[in-house]
mmCIF file as Biopython writes it, N, C-alpha, C and O atoms, coordinates in Angstrom:
data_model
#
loop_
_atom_site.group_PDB
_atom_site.id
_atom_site.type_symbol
_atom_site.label_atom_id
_atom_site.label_alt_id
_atom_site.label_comp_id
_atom_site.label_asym_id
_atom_site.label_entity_id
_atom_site.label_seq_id
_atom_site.pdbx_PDB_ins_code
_atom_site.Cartn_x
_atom_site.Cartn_y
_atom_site.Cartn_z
_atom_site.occupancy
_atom_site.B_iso_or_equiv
_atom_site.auth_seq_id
_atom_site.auth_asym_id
_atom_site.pdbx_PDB_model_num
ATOM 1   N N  . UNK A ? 1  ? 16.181 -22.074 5.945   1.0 0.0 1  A 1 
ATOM 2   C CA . UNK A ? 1  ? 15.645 -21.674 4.656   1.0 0.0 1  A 1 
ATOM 3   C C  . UNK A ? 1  ? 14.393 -20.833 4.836   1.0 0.0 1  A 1 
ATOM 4   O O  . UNK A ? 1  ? 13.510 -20.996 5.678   1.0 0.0 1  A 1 
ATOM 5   N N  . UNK A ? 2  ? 14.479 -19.893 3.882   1.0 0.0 2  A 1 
ATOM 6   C CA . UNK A ? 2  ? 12.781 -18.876 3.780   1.0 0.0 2  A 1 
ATOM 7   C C  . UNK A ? 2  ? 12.205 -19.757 2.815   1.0 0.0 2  A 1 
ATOM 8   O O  . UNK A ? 2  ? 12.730 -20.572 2.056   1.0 0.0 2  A 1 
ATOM 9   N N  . UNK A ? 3  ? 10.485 -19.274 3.083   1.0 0.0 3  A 1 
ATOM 10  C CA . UNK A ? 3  ? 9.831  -19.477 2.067   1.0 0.0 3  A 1 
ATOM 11  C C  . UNK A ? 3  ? 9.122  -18.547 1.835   1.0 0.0 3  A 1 
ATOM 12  O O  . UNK A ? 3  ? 8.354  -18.021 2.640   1.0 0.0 3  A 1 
ATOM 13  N N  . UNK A ? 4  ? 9.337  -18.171 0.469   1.0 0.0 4  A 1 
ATOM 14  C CA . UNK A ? 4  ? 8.063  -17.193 -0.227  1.0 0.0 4  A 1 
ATOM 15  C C  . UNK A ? 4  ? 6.997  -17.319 -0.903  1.0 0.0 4  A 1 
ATOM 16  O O  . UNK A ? 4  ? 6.816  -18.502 -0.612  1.0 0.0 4  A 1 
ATOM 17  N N  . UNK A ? 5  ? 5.983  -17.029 -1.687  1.0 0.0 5  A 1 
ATOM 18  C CA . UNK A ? 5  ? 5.254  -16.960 -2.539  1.0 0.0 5  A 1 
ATOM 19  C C  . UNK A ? 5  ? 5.109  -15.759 -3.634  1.0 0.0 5  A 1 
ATOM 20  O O  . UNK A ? 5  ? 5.356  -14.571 -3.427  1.0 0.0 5  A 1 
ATOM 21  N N  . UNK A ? 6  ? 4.695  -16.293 -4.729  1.0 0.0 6  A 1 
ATOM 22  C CA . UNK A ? 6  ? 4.262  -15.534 -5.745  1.0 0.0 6  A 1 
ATOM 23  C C  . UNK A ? 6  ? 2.827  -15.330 -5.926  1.0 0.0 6  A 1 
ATOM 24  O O  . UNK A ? 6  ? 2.030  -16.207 -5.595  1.0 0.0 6  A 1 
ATOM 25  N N  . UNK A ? 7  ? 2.423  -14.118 -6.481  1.0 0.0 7  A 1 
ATOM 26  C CA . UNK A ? 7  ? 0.760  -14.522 -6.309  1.0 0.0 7  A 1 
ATOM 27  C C  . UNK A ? 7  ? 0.945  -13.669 -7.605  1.0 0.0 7  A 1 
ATOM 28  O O  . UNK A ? 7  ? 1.975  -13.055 -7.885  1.0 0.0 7  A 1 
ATOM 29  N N  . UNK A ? 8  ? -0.432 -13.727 -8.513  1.0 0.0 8  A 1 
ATOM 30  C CA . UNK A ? 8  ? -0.442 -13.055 -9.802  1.0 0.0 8  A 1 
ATOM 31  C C  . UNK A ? 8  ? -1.655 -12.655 -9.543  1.0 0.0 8  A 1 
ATOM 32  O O  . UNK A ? 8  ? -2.442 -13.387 -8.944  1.0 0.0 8  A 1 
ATOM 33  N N  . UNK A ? 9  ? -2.027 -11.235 -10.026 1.0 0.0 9  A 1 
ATOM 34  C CA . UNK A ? 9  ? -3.268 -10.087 -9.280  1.0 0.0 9  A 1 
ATOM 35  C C  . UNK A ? 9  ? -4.009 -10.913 -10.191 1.0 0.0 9  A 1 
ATOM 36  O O  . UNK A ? 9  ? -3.524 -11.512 -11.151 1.0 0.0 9  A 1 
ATOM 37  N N  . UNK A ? 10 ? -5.387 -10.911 -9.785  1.0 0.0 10 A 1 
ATOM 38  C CA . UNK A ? 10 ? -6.570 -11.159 -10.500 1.0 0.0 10 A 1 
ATOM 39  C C  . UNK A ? 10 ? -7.308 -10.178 -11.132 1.0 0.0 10 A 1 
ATOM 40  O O  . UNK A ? 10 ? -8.469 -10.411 -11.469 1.0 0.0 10 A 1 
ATOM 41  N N  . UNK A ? 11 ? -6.681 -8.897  -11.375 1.0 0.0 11 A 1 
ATOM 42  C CA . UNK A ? 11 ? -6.818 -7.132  -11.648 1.0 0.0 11 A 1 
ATOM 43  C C  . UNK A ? 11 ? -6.058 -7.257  -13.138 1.0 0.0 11 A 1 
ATOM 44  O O  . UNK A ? 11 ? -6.629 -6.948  -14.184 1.0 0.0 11 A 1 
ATOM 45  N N  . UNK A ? 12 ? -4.835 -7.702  -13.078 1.0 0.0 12 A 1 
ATOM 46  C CA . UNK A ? 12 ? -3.755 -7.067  -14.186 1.0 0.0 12 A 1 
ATOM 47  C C  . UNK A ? 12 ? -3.017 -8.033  -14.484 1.0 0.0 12 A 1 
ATOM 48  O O  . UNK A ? 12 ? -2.282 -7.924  -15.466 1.0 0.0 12 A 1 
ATOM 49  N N  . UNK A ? 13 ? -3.027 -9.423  -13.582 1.0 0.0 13 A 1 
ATOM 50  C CA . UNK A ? 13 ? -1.858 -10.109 -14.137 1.0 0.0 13 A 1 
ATOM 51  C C  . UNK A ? 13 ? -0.405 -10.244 -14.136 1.0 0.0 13 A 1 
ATOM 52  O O  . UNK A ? 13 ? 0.334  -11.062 -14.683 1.0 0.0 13 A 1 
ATOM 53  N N  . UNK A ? 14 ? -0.146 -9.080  -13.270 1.0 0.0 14 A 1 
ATOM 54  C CA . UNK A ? 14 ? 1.019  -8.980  -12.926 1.0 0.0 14 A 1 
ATOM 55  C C  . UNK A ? 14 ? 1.303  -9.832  -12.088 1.0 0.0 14 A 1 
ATOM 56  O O  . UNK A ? 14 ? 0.312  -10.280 -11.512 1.0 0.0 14 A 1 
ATOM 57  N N  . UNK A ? 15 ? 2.575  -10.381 -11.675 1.0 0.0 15 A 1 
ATOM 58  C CA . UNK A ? 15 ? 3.041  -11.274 -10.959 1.0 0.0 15 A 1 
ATOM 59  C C  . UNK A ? 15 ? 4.224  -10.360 -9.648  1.0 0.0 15 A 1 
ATOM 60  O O  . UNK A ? 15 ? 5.110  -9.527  -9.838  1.0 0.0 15 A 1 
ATOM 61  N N  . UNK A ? 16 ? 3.768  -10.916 -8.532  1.0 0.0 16 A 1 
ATOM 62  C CA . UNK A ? 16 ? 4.810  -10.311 -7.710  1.0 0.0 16 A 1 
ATOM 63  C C  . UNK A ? 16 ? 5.269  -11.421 -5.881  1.0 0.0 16 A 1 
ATOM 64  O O  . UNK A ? 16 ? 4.606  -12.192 -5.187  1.0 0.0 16 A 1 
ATOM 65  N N  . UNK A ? 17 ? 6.122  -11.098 -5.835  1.0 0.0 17 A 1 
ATOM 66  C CA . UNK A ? 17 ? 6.421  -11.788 -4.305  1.0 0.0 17 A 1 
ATOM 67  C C  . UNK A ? 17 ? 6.200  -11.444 -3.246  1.0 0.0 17 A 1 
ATOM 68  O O  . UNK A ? 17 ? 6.515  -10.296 -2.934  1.0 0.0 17 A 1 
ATOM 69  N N  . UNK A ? 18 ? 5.553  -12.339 -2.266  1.0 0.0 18 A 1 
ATOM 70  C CA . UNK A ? 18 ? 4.861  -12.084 -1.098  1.0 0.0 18 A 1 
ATOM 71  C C  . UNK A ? 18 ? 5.694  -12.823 0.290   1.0 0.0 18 A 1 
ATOM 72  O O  . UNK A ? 18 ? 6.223  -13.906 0.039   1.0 0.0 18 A 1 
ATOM 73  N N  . UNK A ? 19 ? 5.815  -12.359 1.542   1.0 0.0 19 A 1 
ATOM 74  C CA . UNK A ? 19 ? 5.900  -13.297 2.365   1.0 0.0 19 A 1 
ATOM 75  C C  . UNK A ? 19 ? 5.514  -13.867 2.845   1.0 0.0 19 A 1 
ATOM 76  O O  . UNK A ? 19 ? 4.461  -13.648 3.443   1.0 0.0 19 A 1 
ATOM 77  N N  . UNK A ? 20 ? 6.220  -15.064 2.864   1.0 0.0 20 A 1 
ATOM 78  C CA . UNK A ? 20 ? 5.294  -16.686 4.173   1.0 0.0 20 A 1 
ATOM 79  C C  . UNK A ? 20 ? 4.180  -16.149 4.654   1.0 0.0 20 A 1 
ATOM 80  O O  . UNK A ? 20 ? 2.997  -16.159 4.314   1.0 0.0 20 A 1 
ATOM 81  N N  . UNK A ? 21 ? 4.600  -15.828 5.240   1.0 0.0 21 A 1 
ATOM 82  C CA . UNK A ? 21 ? 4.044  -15.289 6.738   1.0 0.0 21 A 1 
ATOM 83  C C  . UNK A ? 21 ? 2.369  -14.323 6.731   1.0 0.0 21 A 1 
ATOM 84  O O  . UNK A ? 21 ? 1.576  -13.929 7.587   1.0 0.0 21 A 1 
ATOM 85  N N  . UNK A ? 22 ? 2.497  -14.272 5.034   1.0 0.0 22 A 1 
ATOM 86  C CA . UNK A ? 22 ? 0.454  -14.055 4.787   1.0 0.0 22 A 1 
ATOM 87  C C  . UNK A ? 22 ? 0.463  -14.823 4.090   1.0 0.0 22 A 1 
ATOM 88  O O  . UNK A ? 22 ? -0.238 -14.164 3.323   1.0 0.0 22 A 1 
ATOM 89  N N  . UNK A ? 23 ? 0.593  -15.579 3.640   1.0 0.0 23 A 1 
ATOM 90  C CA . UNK A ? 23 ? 0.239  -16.860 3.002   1.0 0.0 23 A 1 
ATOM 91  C C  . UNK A ? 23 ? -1.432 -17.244 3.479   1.0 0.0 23 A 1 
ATOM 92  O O  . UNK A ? 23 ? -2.366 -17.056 2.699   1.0 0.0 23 A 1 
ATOM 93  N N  . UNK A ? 24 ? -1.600 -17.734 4.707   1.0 0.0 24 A 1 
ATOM 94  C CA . UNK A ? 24 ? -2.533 -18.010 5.470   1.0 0.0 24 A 1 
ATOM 95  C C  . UNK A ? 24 ? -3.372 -16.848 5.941   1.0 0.0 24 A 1 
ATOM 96  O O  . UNK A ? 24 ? -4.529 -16.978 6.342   1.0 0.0 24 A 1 
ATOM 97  N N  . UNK A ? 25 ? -2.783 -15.815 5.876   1.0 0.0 25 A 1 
ATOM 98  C CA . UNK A ? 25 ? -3.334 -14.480 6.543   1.0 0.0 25 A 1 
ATOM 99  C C  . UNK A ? 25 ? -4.905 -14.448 6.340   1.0 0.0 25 A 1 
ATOM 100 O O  . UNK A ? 25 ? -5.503 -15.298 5.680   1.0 0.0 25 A 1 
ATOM 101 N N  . UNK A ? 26 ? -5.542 -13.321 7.011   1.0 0.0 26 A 1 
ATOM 102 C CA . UNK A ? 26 ? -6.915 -12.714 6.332   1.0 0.0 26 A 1 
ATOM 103 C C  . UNK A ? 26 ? -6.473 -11.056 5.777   1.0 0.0 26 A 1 
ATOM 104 O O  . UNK A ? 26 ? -7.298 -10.146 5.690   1.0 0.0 26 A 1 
ATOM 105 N N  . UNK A ? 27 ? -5.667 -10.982 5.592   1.0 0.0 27 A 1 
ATOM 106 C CA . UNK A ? 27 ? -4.372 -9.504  5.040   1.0 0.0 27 A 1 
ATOM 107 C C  . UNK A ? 27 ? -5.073 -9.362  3.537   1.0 0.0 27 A 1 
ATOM 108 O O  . UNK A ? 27 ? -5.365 -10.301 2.797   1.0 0.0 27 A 1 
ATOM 109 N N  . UNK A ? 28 ? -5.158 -8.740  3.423   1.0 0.0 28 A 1 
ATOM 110 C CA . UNK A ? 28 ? -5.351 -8.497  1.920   1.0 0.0 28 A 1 
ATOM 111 C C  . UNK A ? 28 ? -3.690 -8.041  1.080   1.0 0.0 28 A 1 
ATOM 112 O O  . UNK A ? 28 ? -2.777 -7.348  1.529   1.0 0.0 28 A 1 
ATOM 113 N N  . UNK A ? 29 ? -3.777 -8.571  0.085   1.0 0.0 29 A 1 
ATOM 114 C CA . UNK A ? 29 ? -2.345 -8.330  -0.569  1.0 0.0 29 A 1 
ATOM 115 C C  . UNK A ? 29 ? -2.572 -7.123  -1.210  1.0 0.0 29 A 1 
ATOM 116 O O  . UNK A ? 29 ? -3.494 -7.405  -1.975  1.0 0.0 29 A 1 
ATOM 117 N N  . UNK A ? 30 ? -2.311 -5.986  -1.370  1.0 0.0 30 A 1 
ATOM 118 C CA . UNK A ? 30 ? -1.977 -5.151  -2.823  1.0 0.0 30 A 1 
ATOM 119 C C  . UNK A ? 30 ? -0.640 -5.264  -3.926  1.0 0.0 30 A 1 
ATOM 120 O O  . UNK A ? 30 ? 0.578  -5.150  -3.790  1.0 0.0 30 A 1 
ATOM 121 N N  . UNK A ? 31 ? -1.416 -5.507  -4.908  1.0 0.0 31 A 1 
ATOM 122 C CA . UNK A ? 31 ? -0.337 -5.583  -6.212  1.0 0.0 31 A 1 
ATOM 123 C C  . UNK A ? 31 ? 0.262  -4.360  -6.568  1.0 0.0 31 A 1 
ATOM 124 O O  . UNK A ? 31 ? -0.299 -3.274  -6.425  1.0 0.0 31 A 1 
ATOM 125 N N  . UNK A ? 32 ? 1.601  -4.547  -7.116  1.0 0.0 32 A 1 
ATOM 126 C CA . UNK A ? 32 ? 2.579  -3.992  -6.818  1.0 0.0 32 A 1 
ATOM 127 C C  . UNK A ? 32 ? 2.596  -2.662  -8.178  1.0 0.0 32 A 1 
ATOM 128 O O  . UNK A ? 32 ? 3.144  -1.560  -8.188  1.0 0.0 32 A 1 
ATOM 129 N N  . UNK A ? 33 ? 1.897  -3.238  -9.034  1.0 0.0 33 A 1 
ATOM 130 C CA . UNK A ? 33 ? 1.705  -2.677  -10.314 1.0 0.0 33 A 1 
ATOM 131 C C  . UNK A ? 33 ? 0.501  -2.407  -10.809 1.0 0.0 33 A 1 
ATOM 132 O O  . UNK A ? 33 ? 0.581  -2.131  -12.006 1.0 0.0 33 A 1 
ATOM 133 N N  . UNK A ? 34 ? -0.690 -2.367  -10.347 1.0 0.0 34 A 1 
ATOM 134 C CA . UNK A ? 34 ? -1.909 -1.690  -10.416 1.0 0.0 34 A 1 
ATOM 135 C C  . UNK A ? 34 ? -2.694 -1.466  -8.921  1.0 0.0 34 A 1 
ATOM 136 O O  . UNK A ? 34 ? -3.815 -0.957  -8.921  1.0 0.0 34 A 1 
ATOM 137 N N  . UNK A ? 35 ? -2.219 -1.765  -7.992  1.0 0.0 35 A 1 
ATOM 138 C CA . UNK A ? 35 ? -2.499 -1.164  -6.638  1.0 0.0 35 A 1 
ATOM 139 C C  . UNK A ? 35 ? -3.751 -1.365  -6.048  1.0 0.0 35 A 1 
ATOM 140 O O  . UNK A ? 35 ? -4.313 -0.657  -5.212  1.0 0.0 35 A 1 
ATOM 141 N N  . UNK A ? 36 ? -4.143 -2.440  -6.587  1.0 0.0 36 A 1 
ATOM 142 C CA . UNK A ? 36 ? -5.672 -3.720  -6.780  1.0 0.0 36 A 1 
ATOM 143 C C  . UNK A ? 36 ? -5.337 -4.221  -5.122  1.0 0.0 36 A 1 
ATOM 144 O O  . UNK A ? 36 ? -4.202 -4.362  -4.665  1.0 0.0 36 A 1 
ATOM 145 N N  . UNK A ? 37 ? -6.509 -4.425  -4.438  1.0 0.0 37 A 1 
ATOM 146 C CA . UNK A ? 37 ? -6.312 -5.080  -3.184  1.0 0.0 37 A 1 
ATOM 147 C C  . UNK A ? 37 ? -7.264 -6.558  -3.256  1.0 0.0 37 A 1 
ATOM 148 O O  . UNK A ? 37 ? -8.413 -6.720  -3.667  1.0 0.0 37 A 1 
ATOM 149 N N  . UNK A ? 38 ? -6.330 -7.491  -2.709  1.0 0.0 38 A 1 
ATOM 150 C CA . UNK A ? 38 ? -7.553 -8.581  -2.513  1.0 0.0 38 A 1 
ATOM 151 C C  . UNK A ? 38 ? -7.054 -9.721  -1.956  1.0 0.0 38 A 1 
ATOM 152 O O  . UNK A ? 38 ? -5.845 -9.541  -1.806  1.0 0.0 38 A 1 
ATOM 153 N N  . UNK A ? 39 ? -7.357 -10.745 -1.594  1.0 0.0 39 A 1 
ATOM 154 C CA . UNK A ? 39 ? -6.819 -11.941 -0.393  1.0 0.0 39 A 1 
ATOM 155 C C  . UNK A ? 39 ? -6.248 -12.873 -1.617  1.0 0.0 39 A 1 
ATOM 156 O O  . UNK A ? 39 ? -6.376 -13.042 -2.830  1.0 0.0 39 A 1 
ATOM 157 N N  . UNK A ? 40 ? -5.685 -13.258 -0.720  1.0 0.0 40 A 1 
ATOM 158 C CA . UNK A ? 40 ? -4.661 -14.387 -0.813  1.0 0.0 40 A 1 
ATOM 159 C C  . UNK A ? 40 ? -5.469 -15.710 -2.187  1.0 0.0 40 A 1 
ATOM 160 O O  . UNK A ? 40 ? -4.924 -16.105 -3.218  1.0 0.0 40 A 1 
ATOM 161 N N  . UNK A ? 41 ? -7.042 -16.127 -1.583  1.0 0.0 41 A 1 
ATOM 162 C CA . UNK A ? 41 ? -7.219 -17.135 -2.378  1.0 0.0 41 A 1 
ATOM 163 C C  . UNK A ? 41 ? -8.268 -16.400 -3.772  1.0 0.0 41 A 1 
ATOM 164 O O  . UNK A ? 41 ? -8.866 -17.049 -4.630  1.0 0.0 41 A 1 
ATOM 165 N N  . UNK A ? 42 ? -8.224 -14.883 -3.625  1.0 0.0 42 A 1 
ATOM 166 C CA . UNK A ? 42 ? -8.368 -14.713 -5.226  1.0 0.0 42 A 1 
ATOM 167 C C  . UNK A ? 42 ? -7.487 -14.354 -5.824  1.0 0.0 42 A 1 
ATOM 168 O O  . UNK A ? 42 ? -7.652 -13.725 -6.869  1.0 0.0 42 A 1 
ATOM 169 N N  . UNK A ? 43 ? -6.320 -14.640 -5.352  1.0 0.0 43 A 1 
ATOM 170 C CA . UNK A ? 43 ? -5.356 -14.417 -6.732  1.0 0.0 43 A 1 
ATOM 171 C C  . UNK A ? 43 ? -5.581 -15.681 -7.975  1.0 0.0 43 A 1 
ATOM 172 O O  . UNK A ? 43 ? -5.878 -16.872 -7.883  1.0 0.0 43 A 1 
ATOM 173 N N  . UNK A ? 44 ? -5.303 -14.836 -9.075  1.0 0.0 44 A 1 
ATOM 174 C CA . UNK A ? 44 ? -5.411 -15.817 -10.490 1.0 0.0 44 A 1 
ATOM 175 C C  . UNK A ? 44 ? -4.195 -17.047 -10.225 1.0 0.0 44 A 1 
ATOM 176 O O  . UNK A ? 44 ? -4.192 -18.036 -10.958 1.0 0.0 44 A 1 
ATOM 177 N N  . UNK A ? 45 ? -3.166 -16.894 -9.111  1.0 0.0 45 A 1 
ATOM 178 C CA . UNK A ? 45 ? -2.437 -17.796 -9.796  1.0 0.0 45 A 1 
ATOM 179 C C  . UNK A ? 45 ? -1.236 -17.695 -8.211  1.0 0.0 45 A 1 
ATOM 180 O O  . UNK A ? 45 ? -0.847 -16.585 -7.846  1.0 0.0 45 A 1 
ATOM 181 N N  . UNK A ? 46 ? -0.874 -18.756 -7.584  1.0 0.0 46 A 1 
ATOM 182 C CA . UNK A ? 46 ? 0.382  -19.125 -6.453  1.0 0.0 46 A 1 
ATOM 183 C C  . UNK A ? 46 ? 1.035  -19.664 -6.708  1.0 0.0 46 A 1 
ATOM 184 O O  . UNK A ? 46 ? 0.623  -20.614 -7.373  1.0 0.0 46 A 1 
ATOM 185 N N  . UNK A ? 47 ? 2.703  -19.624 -6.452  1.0 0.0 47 A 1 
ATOM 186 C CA . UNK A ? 47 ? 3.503  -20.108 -6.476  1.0 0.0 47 A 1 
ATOM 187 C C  . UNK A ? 47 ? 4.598  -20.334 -5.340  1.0 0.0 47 A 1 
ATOM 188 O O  . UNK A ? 47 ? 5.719  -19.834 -5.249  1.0 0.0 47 A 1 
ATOM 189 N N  . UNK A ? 48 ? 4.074  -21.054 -4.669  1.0 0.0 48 A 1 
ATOM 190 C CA . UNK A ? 48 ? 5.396  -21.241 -3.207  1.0 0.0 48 A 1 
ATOM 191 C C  . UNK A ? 48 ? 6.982  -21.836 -3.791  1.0 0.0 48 A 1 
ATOM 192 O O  . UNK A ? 48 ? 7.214  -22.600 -4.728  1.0 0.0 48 A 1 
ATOM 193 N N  . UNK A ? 49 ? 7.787  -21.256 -2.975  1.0 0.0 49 A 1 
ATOM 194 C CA . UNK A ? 49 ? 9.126  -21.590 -3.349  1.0 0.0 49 A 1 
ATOM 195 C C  . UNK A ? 49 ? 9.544  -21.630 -1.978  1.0 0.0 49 A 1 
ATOM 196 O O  . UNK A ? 49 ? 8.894  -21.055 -1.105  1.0 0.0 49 A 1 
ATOM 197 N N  . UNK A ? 50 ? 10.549 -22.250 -1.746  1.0 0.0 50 A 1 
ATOM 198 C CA . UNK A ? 50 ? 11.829 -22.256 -0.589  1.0 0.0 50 A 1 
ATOM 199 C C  . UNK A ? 50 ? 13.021 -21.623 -1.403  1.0 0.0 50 A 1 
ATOM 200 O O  . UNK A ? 50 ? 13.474 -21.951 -2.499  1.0 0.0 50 A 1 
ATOM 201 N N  . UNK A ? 51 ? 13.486 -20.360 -0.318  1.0 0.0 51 A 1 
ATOM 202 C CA . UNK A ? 51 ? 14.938 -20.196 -0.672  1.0 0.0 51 A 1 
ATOM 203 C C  . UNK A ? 51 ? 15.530 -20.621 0.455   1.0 0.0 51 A 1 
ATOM 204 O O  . UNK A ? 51 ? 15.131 -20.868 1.593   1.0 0.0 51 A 1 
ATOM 205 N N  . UNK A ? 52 ? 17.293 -20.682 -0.484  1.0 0.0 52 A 1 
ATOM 206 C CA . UNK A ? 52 ? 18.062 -21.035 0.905   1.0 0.0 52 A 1 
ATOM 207 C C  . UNK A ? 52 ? 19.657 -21.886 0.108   1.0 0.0 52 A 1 
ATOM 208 O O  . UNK A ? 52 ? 20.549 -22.325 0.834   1.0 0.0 52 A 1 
#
């Protein structure tokens, strides 16, 4: 099974999917829909899931 996350920008609110694998990172995410950069624990909002 994968696991993903959701993170919701702290910019716009938009919601988008991320992989595992920065979850933990020091990566900065950019959102997908206002092109806002910023880490993992300022997003407004996470959601981990398992697919599979």
């Amino acid at each position: 099974m994968n696991r993903i996350f959701w993170a919701t920008c702290p910019k716009c609110g938009g919601n988008f999917v991320v992989a595992w694998e920065l979850r933990h990172s020091k990566s900065r995410l950019v959102c997908p829909h206002c092109q806002w950069r910023f880490r993992v624990e300022e997003a407004r909002a996470l959601d981990e899931r398992w697919l599979g």
